[in-house]
C-alpha positions in Angstrom: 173.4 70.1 148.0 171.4 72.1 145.3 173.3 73.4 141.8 172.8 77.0 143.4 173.2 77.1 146.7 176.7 76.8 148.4 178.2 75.6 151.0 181.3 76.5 153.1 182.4 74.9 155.8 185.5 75.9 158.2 187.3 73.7 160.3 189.5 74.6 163.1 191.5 72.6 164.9 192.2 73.4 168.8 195.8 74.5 169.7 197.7 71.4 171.5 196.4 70.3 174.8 198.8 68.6 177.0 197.6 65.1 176.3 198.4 65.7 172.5 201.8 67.3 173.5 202.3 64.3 174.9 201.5 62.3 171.4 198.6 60.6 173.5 195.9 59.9 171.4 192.5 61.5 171.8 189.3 60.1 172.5 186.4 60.9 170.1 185.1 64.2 171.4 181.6 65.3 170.0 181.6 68.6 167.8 178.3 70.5 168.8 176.7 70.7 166.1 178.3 68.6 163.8 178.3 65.4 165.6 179.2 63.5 162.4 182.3 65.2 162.5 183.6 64.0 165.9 187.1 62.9 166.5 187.9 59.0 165.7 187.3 56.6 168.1 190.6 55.2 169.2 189.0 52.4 171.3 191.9 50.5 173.7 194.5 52.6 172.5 192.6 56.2 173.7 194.6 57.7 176.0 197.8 56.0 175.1 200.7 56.7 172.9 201.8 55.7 169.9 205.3 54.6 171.5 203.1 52.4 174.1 201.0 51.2 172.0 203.8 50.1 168.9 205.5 48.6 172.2 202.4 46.4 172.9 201.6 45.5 169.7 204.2 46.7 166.9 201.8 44.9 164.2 198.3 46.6 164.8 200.1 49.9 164.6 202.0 48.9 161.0 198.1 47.5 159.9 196.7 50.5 161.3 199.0 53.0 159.5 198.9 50.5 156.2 195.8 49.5 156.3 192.8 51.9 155.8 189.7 49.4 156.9 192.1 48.2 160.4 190.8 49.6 163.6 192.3 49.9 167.0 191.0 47.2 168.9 188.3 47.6 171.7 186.2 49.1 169.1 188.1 51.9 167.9 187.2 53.6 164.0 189.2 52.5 161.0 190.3 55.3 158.7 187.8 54.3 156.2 185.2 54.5 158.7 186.6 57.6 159.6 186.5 58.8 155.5 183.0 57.5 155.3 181.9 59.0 158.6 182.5 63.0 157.7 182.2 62.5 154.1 178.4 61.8 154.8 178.4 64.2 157.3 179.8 66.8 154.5 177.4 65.5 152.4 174.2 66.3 154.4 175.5 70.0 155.6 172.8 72.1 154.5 173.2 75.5 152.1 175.0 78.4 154.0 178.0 78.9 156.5 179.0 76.4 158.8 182.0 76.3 161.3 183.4 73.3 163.5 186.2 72.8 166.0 187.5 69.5 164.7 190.6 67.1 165.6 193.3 66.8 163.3 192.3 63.4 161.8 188.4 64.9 160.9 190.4 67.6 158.8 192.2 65.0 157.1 189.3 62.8 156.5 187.5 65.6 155.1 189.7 66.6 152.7 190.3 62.8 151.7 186.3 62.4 150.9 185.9 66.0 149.4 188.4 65.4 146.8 188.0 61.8 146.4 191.2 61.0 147.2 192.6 57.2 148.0 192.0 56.0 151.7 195.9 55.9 151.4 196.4 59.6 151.5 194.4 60.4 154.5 198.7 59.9 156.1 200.2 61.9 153.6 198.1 65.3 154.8 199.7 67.2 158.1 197.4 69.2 159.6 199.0 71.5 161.8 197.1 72.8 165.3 195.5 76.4 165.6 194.7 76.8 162.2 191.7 76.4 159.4 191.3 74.1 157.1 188.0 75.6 154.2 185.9 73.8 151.8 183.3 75.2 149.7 180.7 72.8 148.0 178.1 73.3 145.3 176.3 70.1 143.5 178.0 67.6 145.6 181.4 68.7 144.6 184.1 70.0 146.7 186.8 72.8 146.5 189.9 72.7 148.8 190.5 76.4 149.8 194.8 76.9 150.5 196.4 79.9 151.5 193.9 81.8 153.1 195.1 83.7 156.3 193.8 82.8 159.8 190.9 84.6 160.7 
């Protein structure tokens, strides 16, 4: 990112398909365009609730909600990984507008990494459905834009 020219990026998350009303959790659909920021990788537990899966096995769900570098097994993504994942991704966005339809998780770990936050708080940010989450970058720094209306 150059010292003149910015960056915005919007991200959108879908309104709530049945499988999420359902708390199911997703599987790590591809973002045209912005493959880097594709949905996590929930491995064995796609599909599944979080009841279901806490029922099968109560630990890997307290690691996995404790634990930032703990991923599903069958090779689901970590948080960290997660973090990492779209904060390079944010990182290599080139000057100009950009939009993306993202899950819930990618606007999380996008805020996380453009504001440097701890791994920790990726759980402490709610992200609601149907709405936009905007940063703005210039220099590799990022801004967190709150309170704008929905487009």
């Amino acid at each position: 990112m150059s010292l003149t020219a910015p960056v915005r990026l919007q991200l959108t998350t879908p309104p709530l398909d049945e499988a999420a009303r359902q708390g199911r959790f997703g599987y790590a659909l591809p973002c045209p365009g912005h493959e880097g920021l594709a949905g996590p990788d929930m491995g064995a537990w796609s599909g599944r609730t979080l009841d279901e899966v806490a029922a099968e096995d109560p630990e890997a769900v307290r690691r996995w909600l404790t634990e930032p570098e703990f991923a599903p097994p069958g090779g689901g993504e970590s948080v960290a990984a997660l973090i990492t994942r779209t904060g390079e991704h944010l990182s290599g966005l080139e000057p100009g507008r950009h939009h993306a339809v993202v899950a819930q998780a990618v606007v999380r770990a996008a805020v996380v990494s453009a504001l440097e936050l701890p791994a920790a708080a990726f759980w402490r940010l709610d992200v609601r459905p149907d709405t936009v989450t905007s940063l703005s970058g210039r220099a590799g720094r990022w801004n967190l834009h709150l309170g704008r209306p929905r487009e």
